[in-house]
C-alpha positions as CSV (number, residue, x, y, z in Angstrom):
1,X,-136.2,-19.0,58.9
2,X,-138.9,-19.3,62.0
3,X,-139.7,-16.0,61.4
4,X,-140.4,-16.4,57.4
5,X,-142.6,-19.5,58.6
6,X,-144.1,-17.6,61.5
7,X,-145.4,-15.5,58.5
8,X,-147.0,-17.3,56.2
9,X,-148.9,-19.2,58.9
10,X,-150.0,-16.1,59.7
11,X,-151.2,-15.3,55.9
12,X,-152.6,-18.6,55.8
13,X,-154.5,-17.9,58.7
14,X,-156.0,-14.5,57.0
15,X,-156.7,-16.5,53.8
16,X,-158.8,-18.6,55.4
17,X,-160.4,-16.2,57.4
18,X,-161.4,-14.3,54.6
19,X,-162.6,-17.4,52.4
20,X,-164.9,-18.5,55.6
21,X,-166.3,-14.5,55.5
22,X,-166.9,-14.8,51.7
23,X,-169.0,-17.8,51.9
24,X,-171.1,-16.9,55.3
25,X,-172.2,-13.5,53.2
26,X,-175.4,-12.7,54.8
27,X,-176.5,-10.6,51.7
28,X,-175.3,-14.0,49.6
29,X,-177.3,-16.3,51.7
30,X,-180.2,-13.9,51.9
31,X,-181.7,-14.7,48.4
32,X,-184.4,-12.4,46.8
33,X,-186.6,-10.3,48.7
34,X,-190.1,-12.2,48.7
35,X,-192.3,-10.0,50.8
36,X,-192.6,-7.2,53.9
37,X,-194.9,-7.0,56.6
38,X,-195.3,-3.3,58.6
39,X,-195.2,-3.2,62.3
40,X,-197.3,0.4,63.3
41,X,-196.2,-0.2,67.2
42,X,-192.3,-0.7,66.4
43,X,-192.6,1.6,63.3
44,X,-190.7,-1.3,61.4
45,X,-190.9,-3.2,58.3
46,X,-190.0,-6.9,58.5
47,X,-187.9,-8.7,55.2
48,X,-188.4,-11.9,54.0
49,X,-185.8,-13.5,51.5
50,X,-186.0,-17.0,49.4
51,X,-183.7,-18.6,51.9
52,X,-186.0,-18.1,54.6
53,X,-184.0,-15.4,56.5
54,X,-185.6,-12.4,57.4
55,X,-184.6,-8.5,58.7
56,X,-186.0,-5.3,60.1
57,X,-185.4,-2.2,59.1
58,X,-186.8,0.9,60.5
59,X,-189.7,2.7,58.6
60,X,-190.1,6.7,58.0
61,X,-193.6,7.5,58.9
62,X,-194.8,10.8,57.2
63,X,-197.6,12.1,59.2
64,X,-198.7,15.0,56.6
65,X,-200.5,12.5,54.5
66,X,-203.8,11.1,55.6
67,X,-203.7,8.7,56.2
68,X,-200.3,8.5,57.4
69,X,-197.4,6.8,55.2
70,X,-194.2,4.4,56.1
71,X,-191.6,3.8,53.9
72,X,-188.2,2.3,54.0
73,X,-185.6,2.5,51.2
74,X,-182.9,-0.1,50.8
75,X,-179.0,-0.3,50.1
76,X,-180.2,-1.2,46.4
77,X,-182.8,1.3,46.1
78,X,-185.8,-1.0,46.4
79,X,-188.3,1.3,48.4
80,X,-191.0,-0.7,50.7
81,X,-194.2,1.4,51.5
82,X,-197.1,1.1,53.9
83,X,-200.4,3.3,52.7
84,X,-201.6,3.6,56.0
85,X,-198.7,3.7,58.9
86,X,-201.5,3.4,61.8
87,X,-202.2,-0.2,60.8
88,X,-200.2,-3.5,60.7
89,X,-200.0,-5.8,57.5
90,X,-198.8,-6.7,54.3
91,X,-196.0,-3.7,52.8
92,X,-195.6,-3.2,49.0
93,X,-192.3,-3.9,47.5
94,X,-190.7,-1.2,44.6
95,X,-187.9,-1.2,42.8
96,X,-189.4,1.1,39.6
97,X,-191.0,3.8,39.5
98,X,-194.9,4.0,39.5
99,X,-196.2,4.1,36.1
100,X,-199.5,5.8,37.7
101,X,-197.3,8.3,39.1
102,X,-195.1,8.6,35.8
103,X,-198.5,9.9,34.6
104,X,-199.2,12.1,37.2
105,X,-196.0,13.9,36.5
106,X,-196.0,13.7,32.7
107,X,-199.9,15.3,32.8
108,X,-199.2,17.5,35.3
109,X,-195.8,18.8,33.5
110,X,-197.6,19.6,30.3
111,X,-200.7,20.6,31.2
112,X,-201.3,21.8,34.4
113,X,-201.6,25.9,34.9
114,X,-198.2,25.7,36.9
115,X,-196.8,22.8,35.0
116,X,-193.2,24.9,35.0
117,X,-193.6,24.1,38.8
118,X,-193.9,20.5,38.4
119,X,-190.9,20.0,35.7
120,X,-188.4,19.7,39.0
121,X,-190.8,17.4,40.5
122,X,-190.0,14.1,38.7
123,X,-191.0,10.9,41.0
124,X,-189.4,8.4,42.0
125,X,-189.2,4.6,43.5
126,X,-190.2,6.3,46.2
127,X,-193.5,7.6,45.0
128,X,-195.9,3.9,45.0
129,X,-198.4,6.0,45.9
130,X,-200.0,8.1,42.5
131,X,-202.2,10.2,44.9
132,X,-199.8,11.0,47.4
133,X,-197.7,12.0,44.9
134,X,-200.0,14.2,43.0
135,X,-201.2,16.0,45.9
136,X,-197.1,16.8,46.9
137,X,-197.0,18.3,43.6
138,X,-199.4,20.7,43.8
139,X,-199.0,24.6,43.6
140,X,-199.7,25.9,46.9
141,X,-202.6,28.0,46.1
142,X,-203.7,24.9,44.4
143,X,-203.4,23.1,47.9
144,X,-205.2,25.7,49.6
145,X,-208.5,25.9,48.0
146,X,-208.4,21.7,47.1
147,X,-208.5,22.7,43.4
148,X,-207.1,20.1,41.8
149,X,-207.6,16.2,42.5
150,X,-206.9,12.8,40.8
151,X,-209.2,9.6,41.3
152,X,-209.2,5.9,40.7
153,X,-212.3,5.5,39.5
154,X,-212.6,7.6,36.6
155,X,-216.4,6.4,35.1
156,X,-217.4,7.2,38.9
157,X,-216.2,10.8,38.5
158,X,-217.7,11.7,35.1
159,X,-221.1,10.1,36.3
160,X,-220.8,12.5,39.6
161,X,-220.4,15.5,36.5
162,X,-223.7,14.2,34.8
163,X,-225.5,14.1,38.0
164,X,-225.9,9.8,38.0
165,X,-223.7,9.3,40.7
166,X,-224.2,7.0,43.3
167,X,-226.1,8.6,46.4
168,X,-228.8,8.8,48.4
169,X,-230.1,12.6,46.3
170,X,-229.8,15.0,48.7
171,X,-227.9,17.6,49.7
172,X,-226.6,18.4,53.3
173,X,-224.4,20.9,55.5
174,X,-223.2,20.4,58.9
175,X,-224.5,21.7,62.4
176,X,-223.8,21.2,66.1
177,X,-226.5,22.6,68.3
178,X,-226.3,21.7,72.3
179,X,-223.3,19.7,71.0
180,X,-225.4,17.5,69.4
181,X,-224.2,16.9,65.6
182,X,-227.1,17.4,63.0
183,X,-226.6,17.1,59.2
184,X,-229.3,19.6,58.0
185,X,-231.3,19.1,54.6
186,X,-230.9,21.8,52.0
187,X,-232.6,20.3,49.6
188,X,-234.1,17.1,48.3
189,X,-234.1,16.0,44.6
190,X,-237.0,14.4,43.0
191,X,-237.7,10.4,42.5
192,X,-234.3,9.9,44.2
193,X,-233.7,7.4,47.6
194,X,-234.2,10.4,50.1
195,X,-237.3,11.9,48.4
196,X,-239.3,8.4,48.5
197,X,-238.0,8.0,51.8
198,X,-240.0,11.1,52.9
199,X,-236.9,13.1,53.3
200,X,-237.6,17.0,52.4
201,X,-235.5,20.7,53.5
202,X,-234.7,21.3,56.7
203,X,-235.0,18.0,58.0
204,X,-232.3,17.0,60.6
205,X,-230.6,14.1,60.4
206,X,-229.5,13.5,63.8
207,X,-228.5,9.4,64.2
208,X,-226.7,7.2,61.8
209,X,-227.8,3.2,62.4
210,X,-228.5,4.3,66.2
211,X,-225.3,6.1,66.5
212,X,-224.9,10.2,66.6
213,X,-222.8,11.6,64.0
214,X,-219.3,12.1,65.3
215,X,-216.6,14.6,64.6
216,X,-212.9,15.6,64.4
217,X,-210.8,18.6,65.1
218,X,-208.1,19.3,62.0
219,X,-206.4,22.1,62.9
220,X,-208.9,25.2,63.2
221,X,-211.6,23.5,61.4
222,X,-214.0,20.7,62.7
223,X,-214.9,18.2,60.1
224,X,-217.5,15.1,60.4
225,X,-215.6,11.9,61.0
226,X,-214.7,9.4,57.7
227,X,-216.4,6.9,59.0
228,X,-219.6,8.8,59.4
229,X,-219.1,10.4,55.8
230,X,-218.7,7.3,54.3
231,X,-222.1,6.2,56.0
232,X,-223.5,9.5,54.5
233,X,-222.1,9.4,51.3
234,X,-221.3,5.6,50.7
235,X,-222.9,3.1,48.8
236,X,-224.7,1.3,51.7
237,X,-228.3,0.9,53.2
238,X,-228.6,3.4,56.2
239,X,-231.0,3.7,58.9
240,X,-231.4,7.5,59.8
241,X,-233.1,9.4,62.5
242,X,-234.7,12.2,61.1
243,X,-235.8,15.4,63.8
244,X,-237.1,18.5,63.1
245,X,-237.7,22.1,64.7
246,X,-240.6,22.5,66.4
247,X,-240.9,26.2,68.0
248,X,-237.2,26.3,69.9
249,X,-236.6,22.8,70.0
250,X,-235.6,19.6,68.0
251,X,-237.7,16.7,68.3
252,X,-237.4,13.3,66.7
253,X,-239.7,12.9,63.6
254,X,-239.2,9.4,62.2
255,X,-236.4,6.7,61.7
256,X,-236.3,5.6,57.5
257,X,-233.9,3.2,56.0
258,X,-232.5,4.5,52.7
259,X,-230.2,2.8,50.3
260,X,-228.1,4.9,47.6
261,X,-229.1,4.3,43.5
262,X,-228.0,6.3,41.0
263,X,-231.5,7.7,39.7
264,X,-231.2,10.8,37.9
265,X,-230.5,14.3,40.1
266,X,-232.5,17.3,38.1
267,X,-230.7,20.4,38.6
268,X,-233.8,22.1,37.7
269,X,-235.4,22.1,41.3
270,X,-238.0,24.5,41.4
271,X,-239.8,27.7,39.1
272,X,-241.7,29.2,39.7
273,X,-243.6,32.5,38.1
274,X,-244.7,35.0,40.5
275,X,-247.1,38.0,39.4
276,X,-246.7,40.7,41.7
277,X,-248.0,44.1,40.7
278,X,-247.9,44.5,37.0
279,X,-244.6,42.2,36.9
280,X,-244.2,39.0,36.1
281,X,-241.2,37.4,37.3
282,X,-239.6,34.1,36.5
283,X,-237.4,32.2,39.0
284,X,-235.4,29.4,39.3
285,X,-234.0,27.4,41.5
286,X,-230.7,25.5,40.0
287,X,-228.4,23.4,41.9
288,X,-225.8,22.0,39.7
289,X,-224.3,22.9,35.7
290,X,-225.1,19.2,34.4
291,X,-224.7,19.6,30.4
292,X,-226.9,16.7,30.1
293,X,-229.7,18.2,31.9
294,X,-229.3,21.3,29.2
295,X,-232.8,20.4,28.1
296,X,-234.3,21.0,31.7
297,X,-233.3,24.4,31.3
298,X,-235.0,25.0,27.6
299,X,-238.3,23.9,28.9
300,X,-238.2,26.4,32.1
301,X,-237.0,29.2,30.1
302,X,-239.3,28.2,27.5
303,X,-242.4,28.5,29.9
304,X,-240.9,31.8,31.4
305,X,-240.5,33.4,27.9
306,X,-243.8,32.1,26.4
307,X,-245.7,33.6,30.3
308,X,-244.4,36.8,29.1
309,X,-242.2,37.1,32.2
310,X,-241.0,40.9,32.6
311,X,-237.8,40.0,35.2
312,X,-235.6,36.7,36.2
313,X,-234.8,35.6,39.2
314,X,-231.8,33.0,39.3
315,X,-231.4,31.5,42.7
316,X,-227.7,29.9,43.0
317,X,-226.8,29.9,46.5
318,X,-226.2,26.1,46.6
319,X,-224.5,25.7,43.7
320,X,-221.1,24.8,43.3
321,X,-220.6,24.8,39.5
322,X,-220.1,22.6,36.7
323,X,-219.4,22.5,33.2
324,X,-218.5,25.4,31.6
325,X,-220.8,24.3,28.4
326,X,-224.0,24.3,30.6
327,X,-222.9,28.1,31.7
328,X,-222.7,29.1,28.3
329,X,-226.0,27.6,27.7
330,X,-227.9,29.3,30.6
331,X,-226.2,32.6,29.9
332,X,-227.5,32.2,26.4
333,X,-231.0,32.0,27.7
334,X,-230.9,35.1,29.6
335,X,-228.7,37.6,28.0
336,X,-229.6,40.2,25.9
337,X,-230.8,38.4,22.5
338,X,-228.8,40.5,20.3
339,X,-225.3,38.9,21.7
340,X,-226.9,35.6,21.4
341,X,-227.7,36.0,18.1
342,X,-223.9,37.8,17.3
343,X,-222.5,34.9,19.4
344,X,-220.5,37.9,20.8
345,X,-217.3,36.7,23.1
346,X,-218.4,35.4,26.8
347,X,-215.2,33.8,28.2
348,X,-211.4,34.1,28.0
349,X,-209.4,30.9,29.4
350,X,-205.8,31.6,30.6
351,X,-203.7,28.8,30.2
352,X,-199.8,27.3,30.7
353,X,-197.6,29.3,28.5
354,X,-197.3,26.6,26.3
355,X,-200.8,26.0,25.5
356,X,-201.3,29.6,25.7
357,X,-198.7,30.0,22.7
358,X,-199.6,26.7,20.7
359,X,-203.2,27.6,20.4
360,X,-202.4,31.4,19.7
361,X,-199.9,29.7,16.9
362,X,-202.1,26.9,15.5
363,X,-205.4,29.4,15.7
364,X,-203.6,31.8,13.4
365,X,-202.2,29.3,11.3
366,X,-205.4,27.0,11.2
367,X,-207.6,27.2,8.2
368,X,-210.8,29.4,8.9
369,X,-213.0,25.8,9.6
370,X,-210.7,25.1,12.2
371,X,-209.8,28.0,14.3
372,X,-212.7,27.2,16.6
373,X,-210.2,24.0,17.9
374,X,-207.8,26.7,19.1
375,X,-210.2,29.3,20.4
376,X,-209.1,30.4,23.8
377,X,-212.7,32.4,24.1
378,X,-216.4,30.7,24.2
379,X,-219.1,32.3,22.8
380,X,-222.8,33.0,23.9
381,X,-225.4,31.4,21.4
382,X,-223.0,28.0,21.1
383,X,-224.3,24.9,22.0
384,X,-224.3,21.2,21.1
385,X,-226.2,19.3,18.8
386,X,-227.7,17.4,21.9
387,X,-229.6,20.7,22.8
388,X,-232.3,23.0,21.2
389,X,-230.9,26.5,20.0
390,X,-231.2,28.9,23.4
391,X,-232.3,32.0,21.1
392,X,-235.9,29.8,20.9
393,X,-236.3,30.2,24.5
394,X,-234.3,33.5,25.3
395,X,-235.8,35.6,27.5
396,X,-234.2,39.2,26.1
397,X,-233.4,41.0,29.3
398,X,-231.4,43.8,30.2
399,X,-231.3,42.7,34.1
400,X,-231.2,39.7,36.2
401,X,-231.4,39.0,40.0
402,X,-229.0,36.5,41.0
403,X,-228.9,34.7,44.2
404,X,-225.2,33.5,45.4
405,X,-223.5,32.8,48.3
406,X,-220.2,31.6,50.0
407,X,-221.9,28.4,48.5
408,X,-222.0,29.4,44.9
409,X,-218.8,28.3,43.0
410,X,-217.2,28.5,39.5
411,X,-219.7,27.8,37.0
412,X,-222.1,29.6,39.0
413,X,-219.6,32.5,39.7
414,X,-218.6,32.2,35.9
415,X,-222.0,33.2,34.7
416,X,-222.5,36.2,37.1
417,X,-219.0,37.2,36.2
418,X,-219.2,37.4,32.5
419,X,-222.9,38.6,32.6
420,X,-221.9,41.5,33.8
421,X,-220.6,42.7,30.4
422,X,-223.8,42.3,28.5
423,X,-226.5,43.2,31.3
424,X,-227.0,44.3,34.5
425,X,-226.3,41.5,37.0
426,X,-228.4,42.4,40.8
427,X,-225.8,40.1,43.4
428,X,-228.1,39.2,46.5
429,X,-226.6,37.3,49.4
430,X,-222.9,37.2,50.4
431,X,-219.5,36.9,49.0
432,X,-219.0,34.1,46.4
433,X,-216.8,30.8,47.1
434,X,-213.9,31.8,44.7
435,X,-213.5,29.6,42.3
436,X,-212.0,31.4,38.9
437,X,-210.3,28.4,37.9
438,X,-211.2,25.8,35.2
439,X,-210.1,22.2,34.8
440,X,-209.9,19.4,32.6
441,X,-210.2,15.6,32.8
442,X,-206.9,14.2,32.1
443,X,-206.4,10.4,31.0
444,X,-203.8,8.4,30.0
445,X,-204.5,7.7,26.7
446,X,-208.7,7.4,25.9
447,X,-209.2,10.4,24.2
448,X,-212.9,9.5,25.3
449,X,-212.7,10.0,29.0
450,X,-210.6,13.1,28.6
451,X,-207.4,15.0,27.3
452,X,-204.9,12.3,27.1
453,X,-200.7,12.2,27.7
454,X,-200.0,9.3,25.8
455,X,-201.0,7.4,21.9
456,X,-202.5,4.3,22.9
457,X,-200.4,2.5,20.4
458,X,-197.0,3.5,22.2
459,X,-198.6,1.6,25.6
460,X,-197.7,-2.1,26.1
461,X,-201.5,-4.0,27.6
462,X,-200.5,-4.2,30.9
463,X,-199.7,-0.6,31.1
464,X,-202.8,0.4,29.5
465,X,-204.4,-2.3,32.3
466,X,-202.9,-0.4,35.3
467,X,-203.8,2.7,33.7
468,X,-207.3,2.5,32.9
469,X,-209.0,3.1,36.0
470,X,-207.1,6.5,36.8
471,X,-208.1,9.8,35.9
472,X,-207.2,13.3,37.2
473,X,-209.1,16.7,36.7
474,X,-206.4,19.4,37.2
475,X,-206.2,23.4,37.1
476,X,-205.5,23.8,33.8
477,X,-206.8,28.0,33.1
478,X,-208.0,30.8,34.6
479,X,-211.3,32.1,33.1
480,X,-212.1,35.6,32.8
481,X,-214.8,37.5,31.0
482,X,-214.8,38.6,27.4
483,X,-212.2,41.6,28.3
484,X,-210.1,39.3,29.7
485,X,-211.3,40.7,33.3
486,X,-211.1,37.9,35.9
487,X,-212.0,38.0,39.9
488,X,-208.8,36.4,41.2
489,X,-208.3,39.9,42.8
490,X,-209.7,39.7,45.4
491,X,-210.6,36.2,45.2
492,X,-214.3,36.0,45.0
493,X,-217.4,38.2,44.4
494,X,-219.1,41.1,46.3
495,X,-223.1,41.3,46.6
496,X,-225.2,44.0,46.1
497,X,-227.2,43.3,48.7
498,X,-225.3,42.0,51.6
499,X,-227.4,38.7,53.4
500,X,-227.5,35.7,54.9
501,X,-230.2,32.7,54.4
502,X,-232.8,33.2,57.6
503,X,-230.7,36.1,58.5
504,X,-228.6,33.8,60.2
505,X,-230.9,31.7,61.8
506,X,-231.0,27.9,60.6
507,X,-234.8,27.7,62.3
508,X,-235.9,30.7,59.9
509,X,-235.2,29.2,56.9
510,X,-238.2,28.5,54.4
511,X,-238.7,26.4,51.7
512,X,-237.8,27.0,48.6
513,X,-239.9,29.6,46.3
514,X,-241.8,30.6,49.5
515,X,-241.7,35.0,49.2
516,X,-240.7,34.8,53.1
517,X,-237.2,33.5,52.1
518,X,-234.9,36.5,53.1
519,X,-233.2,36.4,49.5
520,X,-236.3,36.2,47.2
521,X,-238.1,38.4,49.3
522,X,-235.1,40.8,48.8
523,X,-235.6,40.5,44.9
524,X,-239.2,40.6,44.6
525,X,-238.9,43.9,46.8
526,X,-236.2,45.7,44.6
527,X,-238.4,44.3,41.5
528,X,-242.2,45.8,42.4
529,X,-241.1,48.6,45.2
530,X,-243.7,46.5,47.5
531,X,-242.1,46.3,51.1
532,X,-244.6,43.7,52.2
533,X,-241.7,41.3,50.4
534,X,-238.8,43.2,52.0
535,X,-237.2,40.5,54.4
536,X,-236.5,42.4,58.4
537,X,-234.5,40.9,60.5
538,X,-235.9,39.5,63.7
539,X,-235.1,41.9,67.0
540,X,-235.2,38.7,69.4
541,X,-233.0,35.8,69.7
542,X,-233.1,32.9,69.6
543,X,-230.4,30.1,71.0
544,X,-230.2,27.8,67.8
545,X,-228.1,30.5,66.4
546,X,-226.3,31.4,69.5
547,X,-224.8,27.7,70.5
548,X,-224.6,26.9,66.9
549,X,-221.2,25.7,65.0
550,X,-220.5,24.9,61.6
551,X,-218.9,22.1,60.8
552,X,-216.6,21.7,57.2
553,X,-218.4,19.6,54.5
554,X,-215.8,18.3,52.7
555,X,-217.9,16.3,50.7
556,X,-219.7,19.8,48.5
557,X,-216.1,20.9,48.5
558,X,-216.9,23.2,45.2
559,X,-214.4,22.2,41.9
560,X,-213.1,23.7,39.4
561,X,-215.0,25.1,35.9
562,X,-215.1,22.2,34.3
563,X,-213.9,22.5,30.7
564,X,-216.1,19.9,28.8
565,X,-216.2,21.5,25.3
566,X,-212.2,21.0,24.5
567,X,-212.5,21.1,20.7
568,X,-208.4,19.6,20.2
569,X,-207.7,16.1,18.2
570,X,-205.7,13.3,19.4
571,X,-203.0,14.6,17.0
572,X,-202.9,18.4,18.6
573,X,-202.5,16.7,21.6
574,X,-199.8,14.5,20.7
575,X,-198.2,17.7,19.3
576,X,-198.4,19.2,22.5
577,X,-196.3,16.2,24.0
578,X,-193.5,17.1,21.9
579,X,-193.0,20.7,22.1
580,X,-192.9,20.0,25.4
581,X,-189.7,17.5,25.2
C-alpha cells in the first residue's frame, strides 16, 4: 500500500511539472513577431515579440552579392533579411514570397532566351530581395557579359533609351597616370550641363568637390569607387577640377560647378563633308541609336545625299547601341537603294523555343495583314510613322567605312553585321564589344512600358502599387543577319584595318572630324589613295602611355539590342502565358 501511494505522489508530482512547463511556453508567452534589428559586428539579428520579449538568432551573410546580404530563417519559415550586412539597423520581416520576385521568375520563365533554365529556379520567402534574386537566376554567359538587368525605376530607364536621362551630357572613360585617377572626356554633347560649363574632349577631370577620384580593386579589374560614381553620374551639383595636357604634362585648367538636367543628348555629334581629290565624302559622328532622334539622322543624310557625296564614313567607336528600330533606320539610309526600296530581309531574331514556335505557328496561321506581328525578321526600308521615309534621303552606295571599336556594341555591331550582305562594309579600328544579343522591356502588366506577364484585371491595387515602379530588360534573342548568320562565334567582330585611337596614346588623340585622327585619316587614305591622310605611328615614346592604366567604366557598360518595334497584342501575349502553364 506505501508503495501504491509512493506512486501516485510521484505521478502527481510529474502532472504538475508538466502543467507548470505548459504555461511558462516561451514560444506561448513570446506573442507575434513585431520587428528585427541587424547587428553587422555580431552578425545577428535581434526579435522583438508583442509581449515585450526579445531573441537573437544568428544571421547568414552572403558575401557574393554587393552589397553583402544577411538573412535568418525561422522554425515557422518566416525569413528576416538585411540588404546590406556591413551596416546595422532595421531588418525586414517575410513570411511570403516577394511578389516582385514572383515576377522576376514568371518573366523570366517565359520569356527570357534561357527561360528553360529558370523553370527550376522558383523563389522563395527567402528571396525579399527582386534584384538579388534576378541576378542569381541568370544564365552564366548572361552573368558574364552583364547582359541582362532589372530596375526600380522603370520611366528612369526608358528616358536613359531616348537620350533624356538625367546627367551632366558627357561621356567619360577612366585613366590613372602617375597614380593619379583622371576621368577623361570623350565627348561633350551640345546645350547640355557640361557643354555650358565649358567642358569639351579630352578634358581631364581630375578632383571631385576637392577630393581625387578614388578606386577599388574587384578581383583582376580596378573599378572607380560608388561613391565617386555616384558623384559622376548622380543627380547632384558637383564642383570639378578640370586639367588638361600641355606638351608631357597635366596642368590644372579651371574648377566649374555643374549640376545634372535632363536636356536633350543629340546622337548626331558631328558631319562633316570632306572634298578630297575628286571625292566627296560624308561622315558622321553618332554616339547612341535613340529612335526618337531618327529625324537627326534624315537631315545629315539628307545634306550628304543632296552634296552629291561619292563615299560615307560612319564613325561608331563610342557607341554602345540602342534600339534595333533606329539600326534599321540608319541602315536604310545607306544601303543599296534597291533593297530599301524591296524592303529585302535585314535581321533574323532567335528566340526561346517557345516564342520561336508560337510566332512560326501564329505567322503561318495569321491572316496576310497580320503576319508582320509574328515576323521573326526586320526589314530595311521600314520605319514609323514618327519619321520621314529613309529612301528620300538614301545615299545608294555600294561601300561604307565604318569606324568601331572594343567600344562599339550591339546596335552598332548589328548594322555592320547585317550590312555586310547588301554592301561592302570597310571595319577600321579594333575588335567590336560583342554584343549579338537583343532584349526587351518587360513589365508587369502596362502593355505601355513594355511586354507584360500579367492582364491588369487579374491584379488586386496593391499588387499593381508594388509593381509599378519595376521593370526589367532581359536577353530575350539572338540577332543574326538576313541568312540567319550571327557573330556569337567568335564572339565579336574583326577589323579590316587593325587600330587604336592615338595609336595608343591618350595625349595623341584629336578632336573629332580633325583628318589627323588615326581612324579618319585611315579612311580618307584608303578612299583618295592620298598618303598625306595615312595616320604613322610615332617612333618615340612618351610616358602617358607607359604609366598608364585603365580603369573599368561600369557605367557605359554596353546593353543589349534593344527590341523597341515588338508588333504582339496584349492578347498574344496573354496566349503566350498559357502555353507556357
Amino acid at each position: 500500500m506505501k508503495k501504491l501511494v509512493a506512486l501516485f505522489s510521484i505521478l502527481a508530482t510529474l502532472m504538475i511539472v508538466v502543467s507548470s512547463c505548459e504555461t511558462k511556453d516561451p514560444i506561448v508567452e513570446k506573442g507575434t513577431l513585431q520587428s528585427a534589428t541587424y547587428n553587422p559586428a555580431t552578425k545577428s539579428f535581434t526579435l522583438t515579440y508583442s509581449s515585450g520579449q526579445t531573441e537573437t538568432v544568428n544571421a547568414v551573410v552572403d558575401d557574393k552579392t554587393d552589397p553583402p546580404t544577411a538573412t535568418a530563417t525561422l522554425k515557422d519559415g518566416t525569413v528576416i533579411y538585411a540588404g546590406d550586412a556591413t551596416v546595422a539597423g532595421a531588418a525586414t520581416i517575410a513570411k511570403e514570397i516577394n511578389i516582385v520576385s514572383q515576377f522576376v521568375y514568371d518573366g523570366m520563365s517565359l520569356y527570357y532566351f534561357w527561360a528553360d533554365e529558370v523553370k527550376n529556379k522558383k523563389p522563395t520567402v527567402a528571396d525579399v530581395n527582386p534584384e538579388n534574386y534576378f541576378y542569381k537566376i541568370l544564365n552564366s554567359t548572361d552573368t558574364q557579359h552583364g547582359w541582362s538587368w532589372i530596375t526600380d525605376d522603370v520611366n528612369a530607364l526608358l528616358a536613359d533609351f531616348s537620350g533624356k536621362s538625367l546627367s551632366f551630357g558627357y561621356n567619360i572613360g577612366f585613366i590613372i597616370i602617375n597614380n593619379v585617377v583622371y576621368a577623361y572626356v570623350k565627348y561633350v554633347y551640345d546645350n547640355t550641363p557640361a557643354a555650358k560649363a565649358g567642358l569639351k574632349r579630352l578634358d581631364l577631370i581630375g578632383k571631385l568637390n576637392g577630393q581625387f577620384i578614388s578606386t577599388e580593386q574587384r578581383g583582376a579589374y580596378t573599378y572607380v569607387s560608388d561613391k565617386d560614381m555616384n558623384l559622376l553620374y548622380g543627380n547632384s551639383t558637383v564642383n570639378f577640377s578640370i586639367y588638361k595636357f600641355s606638351d608631357n604634362n597635366i596642368i590644372l585648367d579651371k574648377e566649374v560647378s555643374i549640376t545634372p538636367d535632363e536636356s536633350d543628348k543629340d546622337p548626331v555629334l558631328y558631319e562633316n563633308i570632306y572634298t578630297v581629290g575628286d571625292k566627296k565624302v560624308g561622315y558622321l559622328f553618332y554616339t547612341n541609336f535613340y529612335d526618337n532622334f531618327n529625324y537627326r539622322l534624315f537631315e545629315a543624310f539628307n545634306k550628304f545625299k543632296q552634296a552629291g557625296i561619292t563615299d560615307l564614313i560612319l564613325d561608331l567607336r563610342y557607341n554602345t547601341g540602342g534600339s534595333v528600330s533606329s539600326a534599321i533606320y540608319l541602315s536604310s539610309l545607306i544601303a543599296p537603294r534597291t533593297a530599301v526600296e524591296n524592303k529585302s530581309p535585314f535581321i533574323v531574331m532567335d528566340y526561346n523555343n517557345l516564342l520561336n514556335t508560337s510566332f512560326d505557328k501564329w505567322y503561318d496561321e495569321a491572316a496576310p495583314a497580320d503576319k508582320y506581328k509574328y515576323d521573326r525578321k526586320d526589314y530595311l526600308g521600314t520605319y514609323s510613322s514618327n519619321d520621314k521615309n529613309p529612301l528620300d534621303a538614301n545615299l545608294n552606295l555600294d561601300k561604307v567605312y565604318i569606324i568601331a571599336t572594343g567600344n562599339s556594341y550591339s546596335a552598332s555591331e548589328l548594322v555592320t553585321h547585317c550590312l555586310k550582305s547588301y554592301m561592302n562594309v570597310v571595319h577600321i579600328g579594333s575588335n567590336t564589344g560583342g554584343k549579338y544579343t537583343a532584349s526587351w522591356t518587360i513589365h508587369a502588366y502596362d502593355k505601355e512600358l513594355g511586354a507584360t506577364v500579367y492582364d491588369t484585371n487579374d491584379l488586386k491595387t496593391d499588387e499593381k502599387t508594388k509593381l509599378k515602379k519595376w521593370a526589367m530588360q532581359p536577353i530575350v534573342a539572338m540577332y543574326a543577319n538576313k541568312d540567319s548568320k550571327s557573330f556569337n562565334i567568335p564572339g565579336y567582330l574583326s577589323p579590316d584595318y587593325n587600330l587604336e585611337e592615338g595609336f595608343g596614346y591618350i595625349d595623341r588623340w584629336t578632336q573629332l572630324g580633325d583628318t589627323k585622327d588615326v581612324f579618319l585619316g585611315q579612311a580618307l587614305y584608303l578612299i583618295s589613295g592620298n598618303v598625306s591622310y595615312l595616320p604613322v605611328e610615332p617612333s618615340s615614346t612618351r610616358s602617358i602611355q607607359t604609366i598608364r592604366k585603365e580603369i573599368v567604366n561600369r557605367h557605359d557598360e554596353a546593353k543589349p539590342v534593344i527590341i523597341d518595334n515588338i508588333k504582339l497584342t496584349a492578347d498574344d501575349f496573354q496566349k503566350l502565358i498559357l502555353l507556357r502553364k
